[in-house]
C-alpha positions, 0 to 999 in steps of 0.5 A, spaced: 700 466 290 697 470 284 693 476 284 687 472 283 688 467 288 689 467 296 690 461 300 691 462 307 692 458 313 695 461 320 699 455 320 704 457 316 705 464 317 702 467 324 702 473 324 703 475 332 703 482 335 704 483 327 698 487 324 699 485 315 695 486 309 695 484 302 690 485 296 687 480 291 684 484 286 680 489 289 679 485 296 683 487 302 685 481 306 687 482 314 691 478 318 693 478 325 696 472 330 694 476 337 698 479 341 703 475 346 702 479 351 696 476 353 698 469 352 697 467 344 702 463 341 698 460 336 695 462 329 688 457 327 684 461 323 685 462 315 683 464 309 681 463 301 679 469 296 678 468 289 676 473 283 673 474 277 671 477 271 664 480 274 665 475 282 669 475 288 669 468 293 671 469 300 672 463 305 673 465 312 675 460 317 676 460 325 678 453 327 679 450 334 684 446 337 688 444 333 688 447 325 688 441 322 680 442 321 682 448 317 687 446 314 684 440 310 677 445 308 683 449 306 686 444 302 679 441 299 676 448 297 684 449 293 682 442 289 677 444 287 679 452 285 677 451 277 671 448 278 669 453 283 671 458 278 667 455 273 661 455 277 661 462 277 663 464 271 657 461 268 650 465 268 647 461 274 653 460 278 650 463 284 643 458 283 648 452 283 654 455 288 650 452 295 649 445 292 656 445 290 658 447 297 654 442 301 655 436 296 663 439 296 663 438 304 659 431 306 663 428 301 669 429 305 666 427 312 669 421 314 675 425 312 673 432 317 671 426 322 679 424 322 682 431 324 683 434 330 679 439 333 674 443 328 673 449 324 667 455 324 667 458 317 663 463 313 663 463 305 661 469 301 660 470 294 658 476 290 655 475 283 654 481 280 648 485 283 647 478 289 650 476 294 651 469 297 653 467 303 653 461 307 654 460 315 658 455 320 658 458 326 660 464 329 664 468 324 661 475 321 659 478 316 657 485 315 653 488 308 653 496 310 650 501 305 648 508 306 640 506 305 640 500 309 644 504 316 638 509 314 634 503 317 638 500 322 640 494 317 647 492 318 649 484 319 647 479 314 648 473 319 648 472 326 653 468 329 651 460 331 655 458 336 655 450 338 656 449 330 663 447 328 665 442 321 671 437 322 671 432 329 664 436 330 661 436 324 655 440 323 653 438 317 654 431 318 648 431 323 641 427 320 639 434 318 645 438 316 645 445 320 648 451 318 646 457 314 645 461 308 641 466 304 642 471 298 641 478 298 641 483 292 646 489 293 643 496 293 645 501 288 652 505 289 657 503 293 656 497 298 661 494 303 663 487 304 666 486 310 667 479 313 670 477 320 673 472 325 671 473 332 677 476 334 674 484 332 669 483 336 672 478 344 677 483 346 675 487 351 671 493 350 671 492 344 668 497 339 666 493 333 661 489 338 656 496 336 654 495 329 653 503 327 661 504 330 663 498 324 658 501 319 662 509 320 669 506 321 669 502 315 664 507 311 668 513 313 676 511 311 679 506 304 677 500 306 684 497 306 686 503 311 681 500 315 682 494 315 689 496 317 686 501 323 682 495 325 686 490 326 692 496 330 686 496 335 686 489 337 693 488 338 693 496 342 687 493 345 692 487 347 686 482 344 689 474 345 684 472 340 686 472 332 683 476 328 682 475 321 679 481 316 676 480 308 673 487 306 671 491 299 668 494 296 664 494 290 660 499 287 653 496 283 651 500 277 643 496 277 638 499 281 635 495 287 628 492 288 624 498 291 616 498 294 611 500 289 607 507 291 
């Protein structure tokens, strides 16, 4: 694995009752299996970070029923590892980085359709000032900043249930269905925080309120509270595997603000 680079899948490396942490660059990747107290025995999430010289690429992925979903997304994505770099190497990469994606992903559909079982996952680009995402199912994703708490502003996606890609195939509908958007960063520090859905489904689980989120991973480094995090689910006995992409970045550029 090189410092730039992190390809991951649970399959290979569990991580039950097991709360770690690595660093790629300045990103902070947590992972943790569940706890087998309550019943987990498997680990079917996974993740790909790459950095550059002014853009971080974080991929999240939540499969079901078996890994193999994520492990070929996985597989597919790290092929094209230097094209992606390319892309956003390049002036317009965050312009073109959707349709490399999409055209990326439904060349492969006879593909997915021969795995068992099927992944939601979620991309997250960051280009200088911007910020790219692009949504299949029901991982999170959170942008926190001080002006935007001010108006209650914390998620950028909401979850979409019933939307996988693998043996069920949302891309592979006659229309494709998934989710996208861009957003230009505010100025000062901005946390990007990415999740699968174990932070949220244990019980009581208080990363369910959006404001508590925004103070846990203003409030503290962002590696610790990655960490923290993580040590809640499992003191929490979450079964579900939770899987944490967390950084920040401090945009120098002044955001766009109403006239008058």
């Amino acid at each position: 694995m090189k410092e730039d680079s992190l390809f991951w899948s649970g399959s290979e490396n569990m991580f039950l009752d097991n709360p770690q942490i690595v660093s790629c660059g300045s990103v902070h990747i947590g992972f943790y299996g569940g706890n087998t107290q309550s019943g987990q025995f498997k680990n079917e999430d996974g993740a790909i970070v790459l950095t550059g010289s002014n853009w971080e690429f974080c991929l999240i992925l939540d499969a079901h029923n078996s890994s193999e979903s994520g492990q070929l997304l996985i597989q597919i994505l790290k092929s094209q590892q230097e094209a992606l770099r390319s892309l956003l190497e390049s002036e317009n990469g965050l312009l073109e980085i959707q349709s490399f994606i999409l055209d990326l992903l439904r060349k492969h559909e006879v593909d997915f359709a021969q795995v068992r079982g099927e992944t939601a996952c979620l991309i997250c680009v960051r280009k200088q000032q911007f910020l790219y995402w692009f949504s299949i199912g029901d991982c999170l994703l959170y942008l926190f900043h001080s002006e935007l708490a001010k108006m209650g502003q914390f998620a950028i996606n909401q979850r979409q249930f019933y939307e996988w890609i693998g043996q069920v195939n949302s891309l592979a509908l006659p229309v494709p269905c998934y989710s996208s958007g861009t957003r230009e960063l505010r100025q000062g520090k901005n946390v990007i925080l990415i999740s699968t859905d174990g932070l949220v489904e244990y019980e009581n689980s208080p990363f369910t309120e959006n404001k508590f989120t925004y103070e846990f991973f203003t409030q503290r480094a962002i590696k610790e509270a990655v960490y923290k995090a993580l040590e809640k689910v499992h003191k929490a006995k979450g079964r579900d595997s939770t899987t944490i992409i967390a950084y920040t970045y401090i945009n120098k550029d002044p955001g766009l603000n109403p006239t008058g």
